[in-house]
N, C-alpha and C positions, 0 to 999 in steps of 0.2 A: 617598182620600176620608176625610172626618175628622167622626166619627159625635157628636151629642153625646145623653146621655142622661139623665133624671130621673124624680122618682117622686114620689108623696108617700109618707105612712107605710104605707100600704096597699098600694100597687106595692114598698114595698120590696124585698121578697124576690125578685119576680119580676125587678126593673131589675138586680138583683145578679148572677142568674143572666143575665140578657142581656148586661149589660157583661161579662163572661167572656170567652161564648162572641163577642162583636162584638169583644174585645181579640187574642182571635185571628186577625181578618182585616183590619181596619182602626184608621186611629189613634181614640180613644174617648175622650171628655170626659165625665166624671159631673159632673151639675150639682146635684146630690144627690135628696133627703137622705140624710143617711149612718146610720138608724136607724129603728127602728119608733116612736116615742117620736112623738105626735101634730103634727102640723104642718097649716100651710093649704098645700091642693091649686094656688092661685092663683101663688102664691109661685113654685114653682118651674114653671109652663108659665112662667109671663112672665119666667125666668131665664134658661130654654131657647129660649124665643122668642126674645128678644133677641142671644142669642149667633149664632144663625141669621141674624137681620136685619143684625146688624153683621158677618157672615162670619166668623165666632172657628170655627163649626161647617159643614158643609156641609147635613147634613140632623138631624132629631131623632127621638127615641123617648122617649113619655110615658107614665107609668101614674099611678092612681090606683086606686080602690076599682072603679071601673066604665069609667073612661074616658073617661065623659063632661065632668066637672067640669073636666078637665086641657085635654079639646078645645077646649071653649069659650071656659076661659081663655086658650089659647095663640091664638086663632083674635082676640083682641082686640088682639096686638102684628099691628101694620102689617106686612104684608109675610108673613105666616103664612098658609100654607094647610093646615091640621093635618085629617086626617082620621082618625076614630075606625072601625077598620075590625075585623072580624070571620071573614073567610075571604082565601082569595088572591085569590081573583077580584076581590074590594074592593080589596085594594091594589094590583092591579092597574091598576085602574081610576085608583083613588084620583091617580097618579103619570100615567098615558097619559091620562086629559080634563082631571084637574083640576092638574095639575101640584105636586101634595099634597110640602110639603117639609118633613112631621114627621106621623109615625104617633102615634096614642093605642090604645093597651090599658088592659081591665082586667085586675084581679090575679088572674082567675080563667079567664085566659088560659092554657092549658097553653104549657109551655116549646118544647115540640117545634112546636104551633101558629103562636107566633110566631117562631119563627127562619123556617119558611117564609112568614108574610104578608112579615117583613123583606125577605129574601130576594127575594122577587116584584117589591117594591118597589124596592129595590136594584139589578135589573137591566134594570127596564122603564124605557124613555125616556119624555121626551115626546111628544105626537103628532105636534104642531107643525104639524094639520092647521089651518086659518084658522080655523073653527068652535071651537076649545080653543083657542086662544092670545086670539080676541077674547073670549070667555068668563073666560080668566084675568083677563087686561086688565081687563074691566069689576071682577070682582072687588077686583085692587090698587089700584084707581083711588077707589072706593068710599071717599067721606067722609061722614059724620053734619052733617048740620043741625040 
């Protein structure tokens, strides 16, 4: 499985310490930034997104200041189901209904926190019960007029 990860200047520290510890068990792609030095949060979901959407990546890991900014962004490239999630049982979830194929944290995410939401994530399939796959579906399918 081949992880890919990003931040803005505010996940910095924290995507630092998760790329480590995910280079230990899987192949890992930083898609940066590579600093604390101020950047836009948008910038790099739609980096991460995209490497996901083109398969460069298999799944993704976002941070920013809260989480939020990075969700939203990354939930704008096609084909993104990023869920911003907060205990295990969310990314549990997040991965078995929604079939979520990039987690969002904030920076004030403890370390140990997130390796288990990853984690949960990482080993939970989809349902693939009809109710979550037509549910996905209508999701992908979903264009703007």
């Amino acid at each position: 499985m081949k992880i890919g990860i990003a931040s803005d200047h505010r996940g910095y520290a924290l995507k630092e310490q998760l790329a480590s510890y995910l280079e230990e068990k899987y192949e890992t792609k930083n898609y940066g930034t590579y600093g604390t030095e101020s950047v836009d949060y948008p910038d790099y979901a739609f980096k991460l997104g995209e490497a996901i959407a083109r398969k460069e990546v298999d799944t993704g890991i976002i941070l920013c200041g809260t989480g939020i900014g990075v969700c939203i962004a990354a939930n704008k490239v096609k084909g993104i189901r990023c869920a911003k999630v907060e205990t295990v049982e969310e990314a549990k979830y997040a991965k078995m209904h929604n079939n979520a194929n990039m987690l969002a944290f904030g920076e004030n995410t403890s370390l140990e926190a997130a390796k288990e939401m990853i984690a949960m994530y990482l080993e939970t399939p989809f349902s693939e019960d009809e109710r979550h796959r037509r549910r996905v579906a209508k999701i992908d399918g979903y264009t703007n007029v």
